[in-house]
ROBAKE-825556 format. One line per field, with one value per residue (C-alpha): chain; x, y, z. Coordinates in Angstrom, 2 decimals. Each point is the difference from the previous one (the first is absolute). Layout:
mol	A,... $
c1	X,... $
c2	Y,... $
c3	Z,... $
This chain:
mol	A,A,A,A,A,A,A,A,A,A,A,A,A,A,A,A,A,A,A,A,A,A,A,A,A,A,A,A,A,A,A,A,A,A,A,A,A,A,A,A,A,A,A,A,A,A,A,A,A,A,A,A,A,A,A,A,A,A,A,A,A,A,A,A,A,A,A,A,A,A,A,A,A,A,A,A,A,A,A,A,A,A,A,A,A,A,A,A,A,A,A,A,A,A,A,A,A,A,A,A,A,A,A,A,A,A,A,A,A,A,A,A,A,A,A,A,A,A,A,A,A,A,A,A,A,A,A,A,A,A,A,A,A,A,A,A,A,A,A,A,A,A,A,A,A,A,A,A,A,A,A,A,A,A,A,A,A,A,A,A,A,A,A,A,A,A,A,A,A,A,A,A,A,A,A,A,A,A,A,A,A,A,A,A $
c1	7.97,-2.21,0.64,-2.84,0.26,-3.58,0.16,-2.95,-0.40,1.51,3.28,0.98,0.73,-1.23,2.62,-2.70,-2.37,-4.38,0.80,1.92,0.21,1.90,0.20,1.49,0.68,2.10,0.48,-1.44,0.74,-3.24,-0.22,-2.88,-0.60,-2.19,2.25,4.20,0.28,0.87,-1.41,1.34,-1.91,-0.07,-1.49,-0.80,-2.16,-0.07,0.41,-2.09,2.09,-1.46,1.42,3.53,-0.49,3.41,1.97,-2.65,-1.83,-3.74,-1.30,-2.70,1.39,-1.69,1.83,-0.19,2.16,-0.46,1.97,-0.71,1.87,-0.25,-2.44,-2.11,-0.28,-0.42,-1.27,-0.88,-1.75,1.06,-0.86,0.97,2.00,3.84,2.14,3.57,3.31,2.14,3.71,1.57,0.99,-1.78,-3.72,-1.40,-3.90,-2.49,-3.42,-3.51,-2.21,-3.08,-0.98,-1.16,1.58,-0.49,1.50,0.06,1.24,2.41,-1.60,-4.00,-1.26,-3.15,-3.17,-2.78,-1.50,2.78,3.73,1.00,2.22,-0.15,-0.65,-0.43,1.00,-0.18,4.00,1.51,3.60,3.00,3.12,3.42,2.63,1.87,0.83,3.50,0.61,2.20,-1.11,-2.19,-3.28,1.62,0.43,0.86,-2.86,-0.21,-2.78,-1.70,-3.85,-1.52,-3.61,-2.96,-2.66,-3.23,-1.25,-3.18,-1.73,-2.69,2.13,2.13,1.80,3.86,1.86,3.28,2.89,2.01,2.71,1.78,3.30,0.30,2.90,-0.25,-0.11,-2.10,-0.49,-1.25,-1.66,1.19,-2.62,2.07,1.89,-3.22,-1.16,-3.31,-0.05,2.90,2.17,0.07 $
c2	48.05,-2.34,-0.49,-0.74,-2.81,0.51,-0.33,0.43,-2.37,2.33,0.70,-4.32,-1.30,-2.76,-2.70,-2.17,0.44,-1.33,-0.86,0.11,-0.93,-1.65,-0.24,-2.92,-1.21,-3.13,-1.95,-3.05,-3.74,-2.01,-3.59,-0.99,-3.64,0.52,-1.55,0.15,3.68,2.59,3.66,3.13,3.05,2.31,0.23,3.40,0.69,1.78,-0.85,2.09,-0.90,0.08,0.97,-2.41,-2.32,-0.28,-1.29,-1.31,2.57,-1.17,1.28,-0.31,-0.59,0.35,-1.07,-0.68,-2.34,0.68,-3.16,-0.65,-2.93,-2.04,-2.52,1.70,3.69,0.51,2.55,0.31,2.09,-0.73,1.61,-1.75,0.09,0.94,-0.36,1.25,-0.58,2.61,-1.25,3.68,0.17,-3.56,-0.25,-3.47,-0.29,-2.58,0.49,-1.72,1.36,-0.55,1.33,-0.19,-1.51,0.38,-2.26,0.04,-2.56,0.42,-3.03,-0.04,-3.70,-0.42,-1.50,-0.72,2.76,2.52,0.52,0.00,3.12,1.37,-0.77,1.77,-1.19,0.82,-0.16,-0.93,0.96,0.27,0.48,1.07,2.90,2.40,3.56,1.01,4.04,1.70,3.41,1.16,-0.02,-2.36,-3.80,-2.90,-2.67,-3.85,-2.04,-3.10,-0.96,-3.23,0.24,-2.23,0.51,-1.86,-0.11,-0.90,-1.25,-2.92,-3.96,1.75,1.87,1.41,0.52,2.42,0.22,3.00,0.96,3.72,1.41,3.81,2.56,3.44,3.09,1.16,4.11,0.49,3.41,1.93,1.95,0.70,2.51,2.03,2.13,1.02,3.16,1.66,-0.94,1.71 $
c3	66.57,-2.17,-3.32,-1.79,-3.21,-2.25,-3.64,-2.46,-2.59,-2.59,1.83,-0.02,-3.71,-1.10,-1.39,-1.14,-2.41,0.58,-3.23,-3.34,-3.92,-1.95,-3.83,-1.93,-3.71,-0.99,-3.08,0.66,-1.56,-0.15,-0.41,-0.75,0.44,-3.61,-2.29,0.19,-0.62,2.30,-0.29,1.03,1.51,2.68,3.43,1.29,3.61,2.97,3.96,2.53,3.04,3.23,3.24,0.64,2.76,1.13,-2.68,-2.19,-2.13,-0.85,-3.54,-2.29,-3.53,-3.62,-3.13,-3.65,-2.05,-3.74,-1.94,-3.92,-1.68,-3.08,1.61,2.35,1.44,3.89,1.99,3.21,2.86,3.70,3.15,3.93,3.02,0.16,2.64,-0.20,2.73,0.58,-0.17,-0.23,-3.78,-1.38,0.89,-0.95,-0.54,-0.70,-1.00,-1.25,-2.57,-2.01,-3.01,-3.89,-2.58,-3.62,-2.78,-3.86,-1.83,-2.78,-1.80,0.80,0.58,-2.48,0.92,-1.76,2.32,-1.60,1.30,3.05,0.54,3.10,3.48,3.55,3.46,3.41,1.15,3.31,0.04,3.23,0.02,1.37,-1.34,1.86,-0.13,0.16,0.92,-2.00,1.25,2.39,-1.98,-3.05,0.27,-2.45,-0.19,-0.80,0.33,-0.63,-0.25,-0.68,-1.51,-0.26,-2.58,-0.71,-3.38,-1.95,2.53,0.29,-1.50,-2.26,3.32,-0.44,2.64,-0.62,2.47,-2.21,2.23,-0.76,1.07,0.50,-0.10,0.31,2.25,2.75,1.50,3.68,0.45,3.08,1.49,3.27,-2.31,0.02,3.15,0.67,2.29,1.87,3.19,2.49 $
């Protein structure tokens, strides 16, 4: 007697996902090579992951660091690659990003053309952090990005290298938990 092994697609669960979310928010320490004072802020964002190669999860990662101080105020815009190991409960990461940047000074340089007050860059940032799990779809997270800004333009050029330090938590959506259709 032959025993016959066919599955449909429905009947074989999936373990890993095309591809997932996760939500983040830290506080975030921003130095801001603009003077000696440091700001503090928050970073918020999201990471579409794609699907894990092995142990290295690909993503596609947009943030927002919001900083005000008594010098300047920060905030930036960043979209770019992710990619993530997969070390059971830590999962280390690196990343580069580009962006806008928008700055306000505390104290507006004047000109004889009127005060200079504000400014707007384009922003390449990367970094490193990790992830630590603390449940399934909870982890701890610590980063660190380094910045570069470009500012004004033309002779009077500024280059800023503001460097900001990230702690908060991070939530990965499980959409295994949901099932489409029935077994059979």
């Amino acid at each position: 007697m032959a025993i016959s092994i066919a599955a449909t697609a429905q009947e074989i669960p999936t373990k890993q996902q095309a591809a997932s979310l996760q939500l983040f928010g830290a506080y975030s320490l921003v130095q801001t090579h603009y003077g000696t004072a440091n700001n503090s802020g928050v970073s918020v964002g999201a990471d579409l992951n794609l699907r894990p190669l092995s142990l290295v999860q690909p993503s596609l990662e947009v943030r927002g660091t919001f900083a005000s101080g008594s010098t300047v105020t920060e905030n930036t815009y960043d979209a770019g690659p992710r990619l993530e190991f997969n070390l059971n409960r830590v999962r280390p990461y690196i990343y580069a990003e580009i962006g806008a940047g928008s700055i306000t000074f505390a104290h507006p340089v004047i000109y004889p053309s009127g005060p200079y007050s504000h400014d707007n860059s384009i922003v390449f940032s990367g970094g490193i952090g990790a992830d630590y799990m603390i449940a399934r779809q909870w982890a701890l997270r610590a980063d660190i990005m380094q910045q570069r800004w470009n500012l004004g333009g033309g002779a009077t050029t500024t280059v800023l290298h503001p460097r900001i330090y990230s702690f908060g938590v991070d939530y990965r959506f499980d959409f295994n938990t949901f099932h489409v259709g029935h077994r059979h």
